[in-house]
C-alpha positions as a Python dict, from the first residue, in 0.01 Angstrom:
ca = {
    (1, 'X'): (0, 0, 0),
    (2, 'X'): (-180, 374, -32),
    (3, 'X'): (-397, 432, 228),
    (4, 'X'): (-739, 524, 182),
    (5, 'X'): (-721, 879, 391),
    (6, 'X'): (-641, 1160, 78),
    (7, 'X'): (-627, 1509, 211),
    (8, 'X'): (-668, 1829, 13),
    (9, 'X'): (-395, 2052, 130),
    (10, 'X'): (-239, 2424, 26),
    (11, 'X'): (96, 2484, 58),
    (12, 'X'): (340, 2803, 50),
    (13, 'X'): (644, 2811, -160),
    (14, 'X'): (871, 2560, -111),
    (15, 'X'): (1238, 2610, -112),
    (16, 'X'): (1491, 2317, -158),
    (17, 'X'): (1864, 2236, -184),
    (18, 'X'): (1993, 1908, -275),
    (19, 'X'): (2102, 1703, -529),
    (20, 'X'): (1971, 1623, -929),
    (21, 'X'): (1980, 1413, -1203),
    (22, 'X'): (1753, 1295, -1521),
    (23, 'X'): (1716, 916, -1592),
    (24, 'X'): (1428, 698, -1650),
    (25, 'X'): (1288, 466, -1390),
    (26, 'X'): (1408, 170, -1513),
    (27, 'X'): (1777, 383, -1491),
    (28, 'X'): (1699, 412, -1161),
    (29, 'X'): (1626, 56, -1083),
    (30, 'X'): (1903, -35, -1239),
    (31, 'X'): (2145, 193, -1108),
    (32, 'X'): (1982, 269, -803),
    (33, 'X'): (1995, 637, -924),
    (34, 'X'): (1803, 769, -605),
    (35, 'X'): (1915, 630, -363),
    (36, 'X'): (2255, 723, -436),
    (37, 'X'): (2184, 1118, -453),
    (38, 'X'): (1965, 1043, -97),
    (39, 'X'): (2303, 873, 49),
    (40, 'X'): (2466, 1235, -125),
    (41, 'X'): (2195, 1422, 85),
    (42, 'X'): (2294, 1255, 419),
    (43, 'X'): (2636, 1325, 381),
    (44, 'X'): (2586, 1674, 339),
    (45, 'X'): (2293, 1686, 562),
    (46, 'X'): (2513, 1860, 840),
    (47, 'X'): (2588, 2151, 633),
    (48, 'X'): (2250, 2262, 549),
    (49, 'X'): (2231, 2515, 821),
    (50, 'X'): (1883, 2653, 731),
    (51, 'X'): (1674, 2337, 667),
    (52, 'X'): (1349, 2329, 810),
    (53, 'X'): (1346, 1941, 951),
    (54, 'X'): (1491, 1633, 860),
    (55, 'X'): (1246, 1524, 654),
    (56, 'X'): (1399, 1432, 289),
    (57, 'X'): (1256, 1444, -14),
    (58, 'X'): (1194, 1316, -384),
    (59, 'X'): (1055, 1583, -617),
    (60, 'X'): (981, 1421, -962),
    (61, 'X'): (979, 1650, -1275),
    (62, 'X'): (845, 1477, -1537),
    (63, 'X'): (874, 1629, -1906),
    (64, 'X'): (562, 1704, -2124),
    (65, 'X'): (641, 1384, -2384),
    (66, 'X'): (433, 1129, -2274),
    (67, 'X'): (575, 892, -1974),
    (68, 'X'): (713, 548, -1954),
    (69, 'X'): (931, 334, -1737),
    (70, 'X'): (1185, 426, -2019),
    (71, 'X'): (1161, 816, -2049),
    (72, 'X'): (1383, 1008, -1854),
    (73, 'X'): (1303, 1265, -1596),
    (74, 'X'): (1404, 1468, -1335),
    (75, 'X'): (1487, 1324, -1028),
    (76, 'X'): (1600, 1559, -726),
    (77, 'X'): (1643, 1475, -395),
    (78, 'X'): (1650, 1764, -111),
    (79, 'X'): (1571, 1931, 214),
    (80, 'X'): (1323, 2183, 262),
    (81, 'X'): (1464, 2530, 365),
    (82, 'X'): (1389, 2875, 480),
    (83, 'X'): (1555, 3050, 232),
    (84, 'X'): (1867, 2994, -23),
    (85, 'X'): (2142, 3234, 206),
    (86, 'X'): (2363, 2911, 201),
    (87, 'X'): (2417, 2631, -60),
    (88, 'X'): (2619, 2399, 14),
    (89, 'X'): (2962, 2302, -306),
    (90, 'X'): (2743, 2120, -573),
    (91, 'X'): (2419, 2123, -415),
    (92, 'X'): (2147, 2276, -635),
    (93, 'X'): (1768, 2508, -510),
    (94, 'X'): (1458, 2387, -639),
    (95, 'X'): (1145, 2601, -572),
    (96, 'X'): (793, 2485, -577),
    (97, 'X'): (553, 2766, -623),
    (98, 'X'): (261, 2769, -391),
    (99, 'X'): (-3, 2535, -457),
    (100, 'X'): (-301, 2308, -416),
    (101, 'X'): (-210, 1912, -342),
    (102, 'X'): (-370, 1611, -317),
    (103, 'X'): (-184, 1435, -49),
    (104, 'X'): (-207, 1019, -20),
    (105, 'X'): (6, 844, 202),
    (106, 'X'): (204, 525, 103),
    (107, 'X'): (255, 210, 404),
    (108, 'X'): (544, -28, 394),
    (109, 'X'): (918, -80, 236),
    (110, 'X'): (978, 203, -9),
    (111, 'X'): (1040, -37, -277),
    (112, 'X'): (672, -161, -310),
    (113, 'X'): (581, 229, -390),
    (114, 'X'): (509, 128, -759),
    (115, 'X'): (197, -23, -648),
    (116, 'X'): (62, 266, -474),
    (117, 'X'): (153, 521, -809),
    (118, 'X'): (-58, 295, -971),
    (119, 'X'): (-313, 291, -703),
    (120, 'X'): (-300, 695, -719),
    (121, 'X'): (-337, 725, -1086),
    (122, 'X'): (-646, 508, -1086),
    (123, 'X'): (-798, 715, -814),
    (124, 'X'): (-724, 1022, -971),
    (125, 'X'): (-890, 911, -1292),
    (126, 'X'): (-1183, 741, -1069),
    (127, 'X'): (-1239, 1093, -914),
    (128, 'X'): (-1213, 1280, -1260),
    (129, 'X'): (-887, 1417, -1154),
    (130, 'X'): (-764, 1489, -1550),
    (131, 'X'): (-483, 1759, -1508),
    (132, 'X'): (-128, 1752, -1631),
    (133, 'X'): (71, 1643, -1369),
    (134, 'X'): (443, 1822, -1425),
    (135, 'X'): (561, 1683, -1115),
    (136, 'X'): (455, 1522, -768),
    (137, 'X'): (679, 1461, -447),
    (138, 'X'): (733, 1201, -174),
    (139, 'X'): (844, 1298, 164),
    (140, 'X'): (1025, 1096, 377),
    (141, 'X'): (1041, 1087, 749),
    (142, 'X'): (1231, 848, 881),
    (143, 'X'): (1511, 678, 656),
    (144, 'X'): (1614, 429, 926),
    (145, 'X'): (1287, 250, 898),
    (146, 'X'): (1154, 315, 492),
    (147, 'X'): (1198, -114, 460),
    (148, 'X'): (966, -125, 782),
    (149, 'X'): (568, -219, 695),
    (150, 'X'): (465, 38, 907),
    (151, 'X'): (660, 319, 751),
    (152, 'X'): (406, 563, 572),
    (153, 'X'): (592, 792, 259),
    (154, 'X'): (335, 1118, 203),
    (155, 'X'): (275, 1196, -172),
    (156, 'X'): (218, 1533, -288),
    (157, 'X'): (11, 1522, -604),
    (158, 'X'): (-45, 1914, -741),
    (159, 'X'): (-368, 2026, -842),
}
C-alpha cells in the first residue's frame, strides 16, 4: 500500500557494490531473479568492509524502449558505500550521480509492491510529474520482516 506522505529529497552521490543482472519482470517472477542476487548480497554482506548500513537495495535501470512486464532491464541489488577501495570477487559498483528524488514509502509484504508502482505512476501523472524516468530504487531495511504488514520499503523516484 503507498503511503500518502511523499517527500522531496536531494541526495549526494551514491556509491554501490553488489550484484546485477537484466531480465524482465515477469523473468523475475518467474525465476525469482531478485531475490536470488539479494540472498547473493547476504552472503557476501560480511565482506563489504566499507558499507555505510545494512540497508539493501534494488536499483532499477530501465532502458529507453518503452516498458512492459516483458522488456528486460537492469536489475542490481547492493549496499551503499563510502567509496570503491574494496570490491568484493564478482561483485560489481554502481554510482548514482547526485540528484533530486521524490521519495514514497511502500507498507506491507514486498510482494504486493506492484500495487504501489502503480499507485506512484498515477500520482506522478496526477501531479504533472512527466519526466523520463531511467531508473528508481527501493531501499530495504529490515529483510527479516519485508512479508510483515507493517514493513515500509522507501522508493526513490529521480527528478
Amino acid at each position: 500500500m503507498l503511503l500518502k506522505v511523499v517527500e522531496k529529497v536531494i541526495k549526494q552521490k551514491m556509491n554501490f557494490i553488489g550484484f546485477s543482472t537484466k531480465a524482465s519482470l515477469n523473468e523475475d517472477i518467474q525465476l525469482n531473479i531478485v531475490k536470488n542476487l539479494r540472498e547473493q548480497v547476504l552472503i557476501q554482506l560480511p565482506f563489504i568492509k566499507n558499507r555505510i548500513d545494512d540497508s539493501i537495495f534494488l536499483i532499477q535501470v530501465y532502458d529507453e524502449e518503452e516498458w512492459t512486464p516483458d522488456t528486460p532491464y537492469t536489475h542490481i541489488v547492493a549496499v551503499e558505500v563510502n567509496n570503491f577501495s574494496f570490491v568484493p570477487n564478482d561483485m560489481i559498483t554502481h554510482t548514482i550521480p547526485n540528484g533530486e528524488f521524490l521519495v514514497f514509502r511502500h507498507q506491507g509484504p514486498e510482494e504486493n509492491i506492484d500495487s504501489t508502482y502503480m499507485a506512484i505512476n498515477e500520482w506522478l501523472e496526477d501531479h504533472n510529474y512527466i519526466t523520463p524516468r531511467p531508473y528508481d530504487i527501493e531501499q530495504w531495511d529490515d529483510l527479516a520482516v519485508m512479508n510483515n504488514h507493517d514493513h515500509i520499503i522507501k522508493l526513490y523516484i529521480p527528478l
